[in-house]
N, C-alpha and C positions, 0 to 999 in steps of 0.2 A: 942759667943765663936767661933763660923764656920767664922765669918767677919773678927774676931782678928787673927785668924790661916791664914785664908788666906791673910793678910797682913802681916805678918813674914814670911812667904813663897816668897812672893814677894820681900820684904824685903832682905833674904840670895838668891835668884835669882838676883837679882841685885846688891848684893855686890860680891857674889864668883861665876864666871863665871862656875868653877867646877858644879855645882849645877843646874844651867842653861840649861848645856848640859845636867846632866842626866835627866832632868825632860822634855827635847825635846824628848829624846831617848825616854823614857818611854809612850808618848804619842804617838810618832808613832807607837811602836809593841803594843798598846793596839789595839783591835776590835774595829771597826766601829759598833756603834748601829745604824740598821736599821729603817726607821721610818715606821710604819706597815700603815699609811694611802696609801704611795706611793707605798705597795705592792699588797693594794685593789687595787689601778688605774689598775696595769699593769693585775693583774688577770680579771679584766673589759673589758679591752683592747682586752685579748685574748679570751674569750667569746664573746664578738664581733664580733672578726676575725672571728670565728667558724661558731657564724650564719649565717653571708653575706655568707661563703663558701658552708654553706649547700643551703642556698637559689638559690642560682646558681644553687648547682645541683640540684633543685627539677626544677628551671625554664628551666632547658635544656632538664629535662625528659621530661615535659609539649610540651615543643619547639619540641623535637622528636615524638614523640606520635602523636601531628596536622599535622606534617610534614607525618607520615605514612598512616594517616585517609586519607588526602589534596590524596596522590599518589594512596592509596586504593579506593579512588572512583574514579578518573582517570581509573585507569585499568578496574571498573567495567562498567564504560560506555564506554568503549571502543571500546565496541563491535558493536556499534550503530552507531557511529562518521560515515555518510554519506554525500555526496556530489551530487548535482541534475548536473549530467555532459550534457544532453540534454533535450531542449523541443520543441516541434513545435506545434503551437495553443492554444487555451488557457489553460496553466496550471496553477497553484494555489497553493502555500505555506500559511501553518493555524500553526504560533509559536505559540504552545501550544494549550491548550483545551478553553482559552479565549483569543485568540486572534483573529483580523478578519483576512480572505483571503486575498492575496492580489500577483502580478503579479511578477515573480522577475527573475533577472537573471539567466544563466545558471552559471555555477559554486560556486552554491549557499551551502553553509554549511549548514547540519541537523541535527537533534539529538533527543536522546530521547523525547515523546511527539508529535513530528511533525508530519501533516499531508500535504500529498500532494495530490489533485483533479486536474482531468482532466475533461475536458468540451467536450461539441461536436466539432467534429475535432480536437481536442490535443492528445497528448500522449508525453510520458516522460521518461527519462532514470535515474536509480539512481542507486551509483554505493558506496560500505562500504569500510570501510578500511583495512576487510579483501579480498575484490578482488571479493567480491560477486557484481551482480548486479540485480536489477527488473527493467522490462518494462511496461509500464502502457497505455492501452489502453484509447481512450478517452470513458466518462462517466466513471471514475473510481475514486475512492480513498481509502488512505491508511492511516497508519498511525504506524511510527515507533515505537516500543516497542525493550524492553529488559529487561533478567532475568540473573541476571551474565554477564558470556560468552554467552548464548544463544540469537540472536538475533531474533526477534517476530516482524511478519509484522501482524500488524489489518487489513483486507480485508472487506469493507462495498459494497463497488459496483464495476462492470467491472469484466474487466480483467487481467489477473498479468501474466507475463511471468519471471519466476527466474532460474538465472544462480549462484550457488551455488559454492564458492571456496573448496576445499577441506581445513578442519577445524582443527589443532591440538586440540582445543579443545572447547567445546561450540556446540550447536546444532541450524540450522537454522529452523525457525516455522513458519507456516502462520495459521493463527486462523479467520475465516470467521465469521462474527458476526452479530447480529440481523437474525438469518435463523430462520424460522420459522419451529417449529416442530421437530427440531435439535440442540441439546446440546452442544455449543460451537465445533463445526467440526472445528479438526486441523489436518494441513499435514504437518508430518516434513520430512525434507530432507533429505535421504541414498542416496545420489548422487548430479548429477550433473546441469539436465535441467529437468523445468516443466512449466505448467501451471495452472493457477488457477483461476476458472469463476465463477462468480454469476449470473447464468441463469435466475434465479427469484428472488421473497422474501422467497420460499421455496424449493429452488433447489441449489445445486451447481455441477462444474465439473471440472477433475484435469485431468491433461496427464502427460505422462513421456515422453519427449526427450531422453534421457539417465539416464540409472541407475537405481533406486527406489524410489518412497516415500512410507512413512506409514502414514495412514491414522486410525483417530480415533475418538471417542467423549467421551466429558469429564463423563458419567454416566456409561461406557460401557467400560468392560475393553477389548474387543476384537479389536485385532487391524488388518487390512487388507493393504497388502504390493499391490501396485501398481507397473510392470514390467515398464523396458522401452516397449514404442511403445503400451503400453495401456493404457487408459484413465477409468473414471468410473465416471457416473453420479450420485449423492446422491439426495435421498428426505427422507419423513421422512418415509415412508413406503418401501423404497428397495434401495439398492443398485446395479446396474447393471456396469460390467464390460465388457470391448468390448474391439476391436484392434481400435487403430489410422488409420481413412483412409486416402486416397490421397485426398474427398474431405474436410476434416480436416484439412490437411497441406493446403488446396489452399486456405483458408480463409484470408481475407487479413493481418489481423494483424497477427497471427501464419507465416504467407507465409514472412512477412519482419522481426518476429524475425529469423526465421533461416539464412536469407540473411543476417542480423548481424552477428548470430555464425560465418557463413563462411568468412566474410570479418575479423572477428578477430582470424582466424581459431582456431574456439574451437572445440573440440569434439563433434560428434553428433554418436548413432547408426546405428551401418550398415541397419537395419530395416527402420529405418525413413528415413535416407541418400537416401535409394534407391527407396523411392516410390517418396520422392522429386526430385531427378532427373528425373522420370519417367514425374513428372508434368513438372520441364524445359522441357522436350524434346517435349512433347505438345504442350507447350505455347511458344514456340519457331521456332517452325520448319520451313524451307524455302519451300516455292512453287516453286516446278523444275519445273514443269511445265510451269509455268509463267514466268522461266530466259530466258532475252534475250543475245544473245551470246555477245556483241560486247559492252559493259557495259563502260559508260566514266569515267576517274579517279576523277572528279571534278562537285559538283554543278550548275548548272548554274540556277541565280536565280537574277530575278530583284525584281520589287514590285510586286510579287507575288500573290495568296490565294489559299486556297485548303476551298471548301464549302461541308460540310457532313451532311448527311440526314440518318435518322434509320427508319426503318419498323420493324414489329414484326410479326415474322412468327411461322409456328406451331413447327417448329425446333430450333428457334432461333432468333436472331436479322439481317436482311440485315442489311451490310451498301453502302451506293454509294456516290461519292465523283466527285467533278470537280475543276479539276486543271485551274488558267487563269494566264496567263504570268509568267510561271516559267516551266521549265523542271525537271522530275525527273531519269537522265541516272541511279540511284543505287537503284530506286524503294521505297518501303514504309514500314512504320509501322502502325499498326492498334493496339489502345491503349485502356485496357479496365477497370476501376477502379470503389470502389464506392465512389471515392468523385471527385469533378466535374475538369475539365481542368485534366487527368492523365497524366503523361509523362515518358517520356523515359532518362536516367534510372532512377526508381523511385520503388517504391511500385509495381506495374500495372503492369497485363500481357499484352501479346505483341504475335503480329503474323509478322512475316515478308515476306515482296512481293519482288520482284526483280523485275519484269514485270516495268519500267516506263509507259506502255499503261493501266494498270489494275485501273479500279474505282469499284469495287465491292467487297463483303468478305459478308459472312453469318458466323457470330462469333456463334457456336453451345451453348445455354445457354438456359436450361429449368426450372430453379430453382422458378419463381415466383415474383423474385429481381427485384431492379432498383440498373442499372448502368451508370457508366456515359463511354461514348466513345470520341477517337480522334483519328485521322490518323496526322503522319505526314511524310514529306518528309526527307529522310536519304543523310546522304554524304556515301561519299568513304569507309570513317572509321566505318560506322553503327550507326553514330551518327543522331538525329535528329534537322534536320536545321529550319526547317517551319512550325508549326501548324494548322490544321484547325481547326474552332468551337467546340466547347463543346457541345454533345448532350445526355439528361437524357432519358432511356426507360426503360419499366417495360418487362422482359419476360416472358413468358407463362408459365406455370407451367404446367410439364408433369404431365399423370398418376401415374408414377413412383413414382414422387417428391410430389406428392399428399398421395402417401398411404404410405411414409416413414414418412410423416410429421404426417400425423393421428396415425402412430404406436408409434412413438416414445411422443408423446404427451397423449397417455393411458398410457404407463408406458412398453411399448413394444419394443423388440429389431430389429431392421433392418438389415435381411440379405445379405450383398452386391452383396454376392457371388448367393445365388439361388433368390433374391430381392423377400423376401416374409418378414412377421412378424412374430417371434417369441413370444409368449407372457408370462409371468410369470404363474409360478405353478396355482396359485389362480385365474385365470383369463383365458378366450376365447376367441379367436376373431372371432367380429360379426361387417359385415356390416364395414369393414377394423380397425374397432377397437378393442381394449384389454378393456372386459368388466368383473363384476364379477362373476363368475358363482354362478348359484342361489343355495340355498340348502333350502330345505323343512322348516328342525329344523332353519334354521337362520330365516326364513318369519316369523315362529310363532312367534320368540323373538322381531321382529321388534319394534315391540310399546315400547318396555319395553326398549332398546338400545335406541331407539327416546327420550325416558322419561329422558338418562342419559346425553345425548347430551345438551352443552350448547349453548344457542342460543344468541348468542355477540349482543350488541347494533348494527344495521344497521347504523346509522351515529350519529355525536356527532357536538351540535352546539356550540362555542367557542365566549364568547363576553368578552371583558376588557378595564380598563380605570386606569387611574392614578391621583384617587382625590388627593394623599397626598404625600409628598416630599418621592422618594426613596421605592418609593411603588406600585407592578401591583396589581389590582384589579379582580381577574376571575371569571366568570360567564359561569354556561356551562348547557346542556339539552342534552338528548340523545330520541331516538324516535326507535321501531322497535326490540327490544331486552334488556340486560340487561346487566350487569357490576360487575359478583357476587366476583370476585378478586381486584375490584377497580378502583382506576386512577393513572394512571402517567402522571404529565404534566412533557415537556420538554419546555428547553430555549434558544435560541443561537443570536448571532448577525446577521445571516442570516435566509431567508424564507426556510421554513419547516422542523426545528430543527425534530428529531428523536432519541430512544431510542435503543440502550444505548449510543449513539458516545457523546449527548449535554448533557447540565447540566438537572437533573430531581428532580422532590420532589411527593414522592409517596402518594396518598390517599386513605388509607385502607380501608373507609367506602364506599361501592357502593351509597349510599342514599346522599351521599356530594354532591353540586353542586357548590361551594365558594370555593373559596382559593384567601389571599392574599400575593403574593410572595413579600417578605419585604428586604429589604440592598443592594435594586439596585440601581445604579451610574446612580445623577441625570440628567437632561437634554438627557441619551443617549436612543436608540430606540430600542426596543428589541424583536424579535419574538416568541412569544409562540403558543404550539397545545397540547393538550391532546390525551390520547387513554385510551380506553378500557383493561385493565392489563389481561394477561395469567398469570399466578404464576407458574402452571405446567410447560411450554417450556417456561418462561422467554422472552417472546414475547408481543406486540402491537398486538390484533387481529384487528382494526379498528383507526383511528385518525381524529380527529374534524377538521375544516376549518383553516387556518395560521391565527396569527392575530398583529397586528405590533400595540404595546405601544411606545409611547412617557414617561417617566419618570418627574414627575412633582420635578421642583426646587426648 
């Protein structure tokens, strides 16, 4: 029926045009039926959209977020970011805690981790990028640290001379480490210039240039501020505080950090300033006596020598000198240092002659030292033109310089002013030394204090060997005492690794004598020592002989 109707439809469409048209009309104002699969597409589509969109933003929160971590650590090492601006002798860059030493230029980049050693004759300048800088005597090293903004020098040996930026924010530290009998002793900086020494394995000592530090240890909450222009020696049994003397500043290395300050005119106290000039003017001063009036503007100097010879006297050191084929119309300088060849200008005190006829000078020096001297011939300008020989001599040690040494080696303080020894509360001095004063009730306790007292192994023998790939093998004896805290061996790429600075693996059990240190890098060579463990002060009271493994491949 539906096929028959739709052919008469066709049918009177095709015969009455009328009919044609209305049935176009009617089809176009009829509704468009939608097809519902193509509206799933487009709703698919926009879900789609959706997701990619949000994906984006979750990868750009991700992308922001690394980007502020990436900047956040930036800022927090910041503090650290150093540069080694000078070194003269052997100095030593150690990138990181396994890295070896090794010699490198000046303008060398540092950073957290790093250590820098100075050798016999070196010293070294390093300078942060907050405008801070440390000087480093030779035998010394350090090793950069930081906590935040607070920048932390590890101090293991030497000497440190620090010149301190003024901080908006962050605090500068030096933390002396392995002291024996002393609890991580830290000095932080309230100012501007210090020092800081490792006099022993259980001594240190710190001065102020300018300003203050505070000084403290980590068990101990009292903390003691250190003046400018006083110093204070630390052990484990006292702290003594004293004034900075003038033979303090004349020391060589303190005597060329301040001739730095000055040459970059930094700040120094009036106090130090002026015992320092008191020594320029000393170690400087002209012999009028010895000018001759009629003094020539110019050199005159062919192939030359100037030959010098030292005596030791009860006052001091002669010197005498002979000039051959040279003239000196502007006279001389007499040069006195303790490393060999000194010169002018340098480090080295200096006496100046005007006299061209004068071969002689008694350099007044009673200390006990060896020094080394030079004379040499000056121009016009006060410069030095011609050198003689290099000569090393020990000088005599006064009585003076005798019972300052004994006082301060009991634990005693040297009086400059009346040159006598002050000695601590608990102690008397007997026979130029700071002894303990007896008391009755302590004798009887004797034994019983003797009974508490541990008596450390007196040495420790060290043997090793490498049967098996990637493996040291350690064997060790001790003789003369005992080990009731245990062992720590230490490891490093270099001879006689130490704790805490090198890698260590502790042995709880005193009665161990074995240990195989396992996942070392084959073919390389490595040195190991042990010691006798304190637990108490976190110390090495004794260490065994070095001993150098080859690592089997």
């Amino acid at each position: 029926m539906e096929e028959k109707r739709n052919k008469e439809l066709q049918k009177n469409k095709d015969e009455n045009p009328r009919v044609k048209q209305i049935q176009e009309d009617y089809f176009k104002s009829r509704p468009k039926k939608r097809n519902p699969m193509l509206k799933k597409r487009k709703n698919r589509r926009l879900n789609q959209d959706n997701w990619i969109s949000y994906a984006y933003w979750i990868l750009g929160g991700l992308a922001a977020i690394s980007i502020i971590y990436v900047i956040g650590n930036l800022l927090t090492t910041k503090g650290v970011a150093a540069r080694l601006i000078f070194q003269e002798g052997p100095v030593y860059i150690r990138k990181g805690p396994d890295a070896q030493e090794k010699q490198v230029d000046t303008d060398t980049k540092l950073k957290k981790r790093d250590q820098v050693i100075t050798r016999e004759g070196g010293r070294a300048i390093v300078k942060f990028e907050d405008g801070s800088l440390l000087r480093l005597k030779e035998q010394s090293r350090i090793i950069l640290s930081a906590d935040g903004d607070d920048i932390i020098i590890l101090q293991s040996d030497g000497s440190i001379y620090h010149r301190v930026a003024r901080k908006e924010k962050g605090k500068y530290k030096v933390r002396l480490t392995d002291v024996k009998g002393i609890n991580h002793p830290t000095i932080e900086a309230l100012g501007t210039a210090f020092w800081t020494e490792r006099t022993s394995n259980s001594a240190i000592s710190v001065g102020v240039v300018e300003s203050k530090v505070k000084y403290y240890e980590e068990d101990n909450q009292k903390n003691i501020e250190v003046d400018e222009g006083e110093k204070i020696n630390i052990t484990p049994d006292k702290k003594n505080k004293t004034e900075i003397t003038s033979e303090d500043l004349s020391e060589t290395f303190l005597n060329w950090n301040i001739q730095q300050d000055e040459k970059m005119e930094l700040s120094m106290s009036s106090v130090i300033r002026l015992k320092y000039s008191n020594i320029q003017n000393e170690n400087q001063f002209e012999d009028i006596d010895q000018e001759e009036e009629n003094p020539t503007d110019s050199l005159k100097e062919g192939d030359g020598t100037i030959t010098l010879e030292a005596a030791k006297k009860t006052n001091g050191i002669e010197l005498t000198w002979e000039v051959q084929d040279v003239e000196a119309p502007d006279g001389f300088k007499v040069l006195k240092g303790p490393d060999k060849n000194p010169s002018y200008p340098g480090n080295s005190f200096y006496h100046s002659i005007k006299s061209s006829s004068s071969n002689s000078f008694v350099w007044e020096v009673t200390d006990g030292k060896s020094h080394h001297f030079r004379v040499c011939i000056v121009d016009a300008s006060k410069d030095c033109e011609i050198y003689s020989n290099d000569v090393e001599i020990t000088a005599e040690k006064s009585d003076e310089q005798e019972a300052k040494e004994n006082c301060e080696e009991s634990d005693g303080s040297w009086d400059e002013e009346d040159k006598k020894c002050d000695c601590p509360s608990d102690k008397e001095l007997e026979n130029g030394k700071c002894v303990e004063i007896e008391d009755e009730d302590e004798e009887e306790d004797d034994d019983e204090e003797e009974e508490d007292d541990i008596d450390y192994a007196e040495s420790i023998s060290l043997e090793g060997s490498s049967p098996d790939e990637g493996e040291a093998k350690l064997e060790w004896s001790i003789s003369g005492g005992e080990a009731p805290d245990g062992f720590i061996i230490v490891r490093d790429d270099d001879k006689n690794p130490s704790y805490p600075q090198d890698k260590k693996v502790q042995i709880s059990d005193e009665d161990d004598r074995k240990y195989t240190w396992e996942d070392l890098e084959e073919g390389e060579t490595y040195h190991f020592r042990i010691c006798a463990y304190n637990s108490e002060d976190d110390v090495c009271e004794v260490y065994s002989n070095d001993i150098e493994v080859e690592i089997e491949k």
